[in-house]
N, C-alpha and C positions, 0 to 999 in steps of 0.2 A: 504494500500500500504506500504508496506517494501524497505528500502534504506539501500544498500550496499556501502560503499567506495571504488571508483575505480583509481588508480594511474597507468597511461600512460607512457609509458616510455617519450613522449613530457612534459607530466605536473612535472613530475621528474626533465626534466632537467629545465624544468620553475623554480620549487621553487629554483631549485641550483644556477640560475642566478638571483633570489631575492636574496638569502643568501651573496651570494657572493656582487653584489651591497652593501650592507648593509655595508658588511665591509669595502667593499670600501669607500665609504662617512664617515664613522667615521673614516679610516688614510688619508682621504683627506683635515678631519676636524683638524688634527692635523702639516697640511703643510701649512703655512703661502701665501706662494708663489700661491698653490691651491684656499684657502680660498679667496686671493685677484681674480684670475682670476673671480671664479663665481662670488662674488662681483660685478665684471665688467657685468659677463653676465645679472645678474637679474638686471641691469640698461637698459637693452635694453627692449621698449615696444614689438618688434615683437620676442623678445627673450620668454620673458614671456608671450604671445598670444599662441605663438609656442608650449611652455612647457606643457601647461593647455591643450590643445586639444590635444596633445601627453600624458598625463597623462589620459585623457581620455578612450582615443582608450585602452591605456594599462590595464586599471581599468575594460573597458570591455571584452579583451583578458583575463585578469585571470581568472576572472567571469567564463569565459570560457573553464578554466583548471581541473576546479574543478568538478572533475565526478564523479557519483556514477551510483550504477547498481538499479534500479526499478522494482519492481514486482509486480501486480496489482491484483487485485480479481482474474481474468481470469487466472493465473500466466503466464501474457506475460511479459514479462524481455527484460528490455531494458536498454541499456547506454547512460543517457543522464549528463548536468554539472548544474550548479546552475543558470547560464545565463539563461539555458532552464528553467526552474521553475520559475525565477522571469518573463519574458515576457511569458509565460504560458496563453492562448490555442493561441501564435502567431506561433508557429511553426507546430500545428495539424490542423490548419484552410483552409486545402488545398480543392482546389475546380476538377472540373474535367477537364478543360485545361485551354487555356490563359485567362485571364482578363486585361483589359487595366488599370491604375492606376486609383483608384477612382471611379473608374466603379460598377454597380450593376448587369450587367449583362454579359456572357460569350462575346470573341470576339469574337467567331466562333456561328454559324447557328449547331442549333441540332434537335433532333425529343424532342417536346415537345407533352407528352401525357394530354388533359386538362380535368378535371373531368368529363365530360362528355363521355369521352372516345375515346373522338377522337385525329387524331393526326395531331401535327401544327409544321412544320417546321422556326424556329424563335431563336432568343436568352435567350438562359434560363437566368432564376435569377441564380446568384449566393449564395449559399447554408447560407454561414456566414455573409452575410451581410442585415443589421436590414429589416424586409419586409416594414415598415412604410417610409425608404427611398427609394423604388426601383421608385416609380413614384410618381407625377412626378419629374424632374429637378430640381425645385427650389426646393422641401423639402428637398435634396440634398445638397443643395449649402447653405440653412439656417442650416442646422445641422452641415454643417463643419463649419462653423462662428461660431454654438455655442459651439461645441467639443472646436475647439480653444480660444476662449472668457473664458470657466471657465477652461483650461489648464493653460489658461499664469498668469490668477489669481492666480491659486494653487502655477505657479513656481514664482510665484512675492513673492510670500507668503512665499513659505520656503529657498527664495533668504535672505530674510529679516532677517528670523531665523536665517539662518546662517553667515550673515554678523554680527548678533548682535553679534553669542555667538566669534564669531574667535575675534572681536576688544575687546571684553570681557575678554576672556583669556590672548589676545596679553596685553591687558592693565595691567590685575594684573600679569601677569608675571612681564612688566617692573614696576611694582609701580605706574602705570600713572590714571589718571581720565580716564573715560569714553568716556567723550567727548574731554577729551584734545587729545585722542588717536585717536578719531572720525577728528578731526578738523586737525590733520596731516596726516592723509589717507589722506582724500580730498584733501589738498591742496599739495599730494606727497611731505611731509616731509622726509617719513621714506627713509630710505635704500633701500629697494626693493620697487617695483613700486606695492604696496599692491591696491590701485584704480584700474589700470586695471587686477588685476588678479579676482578683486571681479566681477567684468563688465564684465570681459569673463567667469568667474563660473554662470554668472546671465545668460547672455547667453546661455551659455549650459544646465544650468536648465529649460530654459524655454523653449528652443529649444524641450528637452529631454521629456518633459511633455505633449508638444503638438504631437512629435510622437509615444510616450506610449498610448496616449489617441486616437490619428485619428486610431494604428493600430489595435486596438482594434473593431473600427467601420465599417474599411474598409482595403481593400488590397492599401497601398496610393503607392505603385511601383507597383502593380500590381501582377499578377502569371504568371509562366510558362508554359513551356509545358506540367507537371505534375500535372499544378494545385496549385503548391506549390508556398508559398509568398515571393516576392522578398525580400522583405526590410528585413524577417529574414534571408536569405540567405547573403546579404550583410553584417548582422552583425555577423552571423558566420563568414562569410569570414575575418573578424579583425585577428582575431585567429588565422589564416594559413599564415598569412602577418607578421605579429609581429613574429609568430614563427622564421618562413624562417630570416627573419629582426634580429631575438635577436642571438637565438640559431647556426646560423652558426658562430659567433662570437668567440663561445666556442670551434669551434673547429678552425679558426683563429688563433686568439692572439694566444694559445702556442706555432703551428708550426711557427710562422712567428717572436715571441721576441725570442726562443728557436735558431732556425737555426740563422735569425740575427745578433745577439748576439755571439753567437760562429764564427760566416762568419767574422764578423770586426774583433771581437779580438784578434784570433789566427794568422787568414792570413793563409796563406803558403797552403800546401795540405787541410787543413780542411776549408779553404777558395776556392779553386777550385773545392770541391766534393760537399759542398751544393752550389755554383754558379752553377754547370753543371746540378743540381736536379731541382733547380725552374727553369733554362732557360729552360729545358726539358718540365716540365712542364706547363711550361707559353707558349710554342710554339707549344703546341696540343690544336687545337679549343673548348672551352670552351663547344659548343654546343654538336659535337662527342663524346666529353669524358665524359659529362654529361647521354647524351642518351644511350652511352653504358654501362656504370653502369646503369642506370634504367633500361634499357632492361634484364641485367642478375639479377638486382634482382628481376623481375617481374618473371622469369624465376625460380628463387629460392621459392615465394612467392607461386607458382603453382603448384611445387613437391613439396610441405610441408604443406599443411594446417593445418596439425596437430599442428600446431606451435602458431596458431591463433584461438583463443576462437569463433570470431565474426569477423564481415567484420568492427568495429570499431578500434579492433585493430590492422587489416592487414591493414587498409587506414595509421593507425597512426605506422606504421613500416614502410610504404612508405614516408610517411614525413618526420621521423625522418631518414631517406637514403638519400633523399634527401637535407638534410640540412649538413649533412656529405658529399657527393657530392661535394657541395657546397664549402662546408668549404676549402676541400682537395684543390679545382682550385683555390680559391681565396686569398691562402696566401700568393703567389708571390710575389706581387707588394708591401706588407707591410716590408716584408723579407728584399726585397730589400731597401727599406727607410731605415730600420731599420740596416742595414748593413753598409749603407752610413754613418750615422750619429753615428752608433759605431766605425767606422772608426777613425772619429773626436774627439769624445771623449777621445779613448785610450790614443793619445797626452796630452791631458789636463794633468797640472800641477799637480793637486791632484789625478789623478789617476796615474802618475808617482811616487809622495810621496808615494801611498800608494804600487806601485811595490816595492820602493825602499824599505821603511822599512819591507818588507818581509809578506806582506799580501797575503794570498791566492787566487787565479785567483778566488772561488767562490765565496770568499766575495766583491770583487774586481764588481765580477757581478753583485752582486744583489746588493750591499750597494751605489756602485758608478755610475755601467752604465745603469740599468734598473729603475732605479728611474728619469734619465734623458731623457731617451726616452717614458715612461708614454704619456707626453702630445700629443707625434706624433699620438701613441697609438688610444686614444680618439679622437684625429680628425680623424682619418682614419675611424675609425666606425663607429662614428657618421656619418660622409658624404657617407659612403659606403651603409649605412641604408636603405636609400630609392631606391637604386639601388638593392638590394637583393630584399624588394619587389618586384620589378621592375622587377625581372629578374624571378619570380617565376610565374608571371602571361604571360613571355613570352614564358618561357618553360613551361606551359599546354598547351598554344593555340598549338606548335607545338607538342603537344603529350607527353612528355616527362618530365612534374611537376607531379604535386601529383595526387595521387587516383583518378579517375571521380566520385569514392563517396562522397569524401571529401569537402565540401564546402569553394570554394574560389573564389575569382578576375578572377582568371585565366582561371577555368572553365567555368565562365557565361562569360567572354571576345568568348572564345571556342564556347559557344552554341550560341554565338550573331553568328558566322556566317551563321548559317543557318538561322536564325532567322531573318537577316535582308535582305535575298535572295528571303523569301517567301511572298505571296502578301494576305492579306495584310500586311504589314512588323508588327513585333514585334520586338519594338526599345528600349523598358523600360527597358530591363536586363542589355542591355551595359548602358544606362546611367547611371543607380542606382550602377555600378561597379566603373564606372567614378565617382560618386559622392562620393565616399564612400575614393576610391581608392585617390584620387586628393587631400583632407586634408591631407590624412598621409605626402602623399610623400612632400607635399610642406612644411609643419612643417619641418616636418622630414631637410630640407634642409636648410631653414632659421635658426632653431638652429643651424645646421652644420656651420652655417655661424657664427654666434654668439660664438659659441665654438671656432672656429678655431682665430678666431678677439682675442680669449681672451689668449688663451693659446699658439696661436705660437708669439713666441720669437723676433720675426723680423719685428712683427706688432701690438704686443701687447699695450696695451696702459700703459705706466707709470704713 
């Protein structure tokens, strides 16, 4: 098998919003003012709970960005990422329709042909799961004890590694003993709440190990309609969440510090002409304006297939429209913060020193006023976060989010409802959506909270 490197225009703008990140934290590391804020934050335990299982999800989301093109003996060529390779055959292990989680055999009634040649109307075995457990029950229920029993061993085990080697490092970094460094963890000496980030990494290692190991044995959310396995479906779906969550950002922030920015500090007509633009904006229904951009690009995407190698990167043309969409409605409401409070500014004493000794209106901008609206910045997004997911998985259900090839929240939200219409109901795909879906967005929120506690100005803690 031959692997080609394939770069998306979504994974494109992934690394650009790593890169960019990057530099940010090293000029955040060099503002006093900044440095204290997180300070504050990594003192908060659901701040650092938060962090880690958002670091998570994201560590999976890359995982996920990274694609290359495959081609097999057969020379069947396919675009798959690294995600897919590392949990490899979880994503090929598709059966021929539903399976209920944990199950061994189909949830529907088919024609079973039995050696003898006759034929018996009943529930077939499912194709990938071991024959030694399909009967009875309890070999069942003793193999998942055992799957789990030497899973949480393995993750206890390289829990341990890695708690040694991190107090290891942290220790000859600072010059410290071993255990003198061991003995302030524990008893949250340090700075940062280093205890419980170890305790929620142990957790998710060992969370992580028991469903690497169950999906391996079994469909443990079960299949769909296609046969195919939920719980991979769910964790593709991180990918299109995060996306939708990161990437609208990028197109945010500049419309909304850009107009902003210019709306406070000039005033006069260049103040009434981006006022008239976002009120305009802001006052055509998010959903409309939404649905008809999709609708004419789906329109565009139809008279041009030429434009598109594979239906991978005509799904991911679709997302990346949609996250532009997105962007375009939603930088209203920051515009305007950001307006208000360059309003405020402009007065300030030192941005008057600096009209007066004859500084220029752009250094004026960037030196003075955009380094002091930063932190609104970052709260707005951070708390806006979980609401673009949010909003991604509401516009597929009504038609109008991403690709139906594309795997997300939003489309197994979509297929639940037929799914949960029909008798007998198939309930596992919305849950495993809800489960998967429910950590981000509440992370996602309690840091928002964390953030905001640290950086706005009026609540922040001295």
């Amino acid at each position: 098998m031959t692997f080609h490197p394939v770069i998306l225009w979504t994974d494109a703008l992934i690394y650009l919003l790593i890169i960019a990140s990057i530099f940010c934290v090293r000029w955040a590391k060099r503002q006093e003012q900044l440095r204290s804020a997180w300070r504050q934050i990594l003192q908060s335990r659901l701040a650092i709970i938060s962090l880690v299982i958002l670091v998570t999800y994201a560590a999976i989301g890359f995982l996920d960005s990274i694609h290359f093109r495959a081609t097999d003996q057969n020379q069947i060529t396919s675009v798959e990422s690294v995600f897919d390779y590392l949990v490899s055959p979880l994503g090929k292990n598709d059966e021929k329709t539903y399976s209920a989680p944990f199950a061994t055999h189909l949830y529907n009634k088919d024609i079973i042909i039995l050696p003898n040649g006759l034929h018996l109307r009943d529930f077939p075995h499912l194709k990938f799961v071991d024959e030694e457990q399909m009967n009875p029950v309890d070999n069942r229920t003793l193999d998942i004890i055992r799957h789990c029993t030497l899973s949480t061993l393995g993750g206890i085990v390289i829990w341990f590694i890695i708690c040694a080697l991190s107090i290891m490092l942290a220790a000859q970094r600072q010059q410290q003993k071993f255990l003198t460094k061991l003995n302030k963890i524990v008893k949250e000496k340090e700075g940062i709440v280093w205890r419980t980030v170890l305790i929620t990494v142990g957790v998710i290692i060992v969370l992580g190990f028991n469903l690497f190991d169950l999906s391996h044995a079994y469909h443990i959310l079960g299949t769909d309609k296609v046969g195919q396995d939920v719980f991979y479906e769910t964790l593709k779906s991180i990918r299109t969440g995060l996306i939708i969550g990161t990437l609208t950002t990028l197109i945010t922030v500049p419309f909304a510090i850009t107009f902003g920015m210019l709306s406070g500090y000039f005033r006069g007509w260049v103040d009434d002409v981006i006022q008239y633009v976002y009120t305009t904006v802001n006052s055509i229904p998010d959903v409309l304006l939404i649905a008809a951009a999709v609708l004419a690009l789906q329109i565009f995407i139809s008279n041009h297939p030429e434009f598109f190698s594979n239906l991978v990167q005509r799904a991911d043309a679709r997302l990346l429209a949609l996250c532009i969409i997105l962007g375009l409605t939603s930088w209203t409401n920051l515009c305007r913060l950001l307006r208000g409070e360059t309003l405020k500014l402009r007065e300030q004493d030192y941005v008057q020193a600096a009209i007066a000794l004859g500084t220029s209106r752009k250094q004026i901008l960037i030196k003075h006023i955009m380094p002091n609206l930063m932190h609104l910045v970052v709260i707005a997004l951070v708390m806006d976060f979980s609401g673009l997911v949010l909003a991604e998985a509401v516009l597929t259900y009504v038609g109008v989010g991403v690709d139906p090839t594309t795997l997300s929240w939003g489309n197994m939200i979509n297929a639940a409802r037929f799914e949960l219409a029909r008798e007998p109901v198939v309930w596992w795909p919305l849950l495993a959506a809800f489960l998967f879906m429910f950590p981000l967005v509440i992370c996602a929120n309690l840091f928002a909270d964390a953030v905001r506690d640290a950086l706005d100005p009026r609540i922040r803690k001295l």
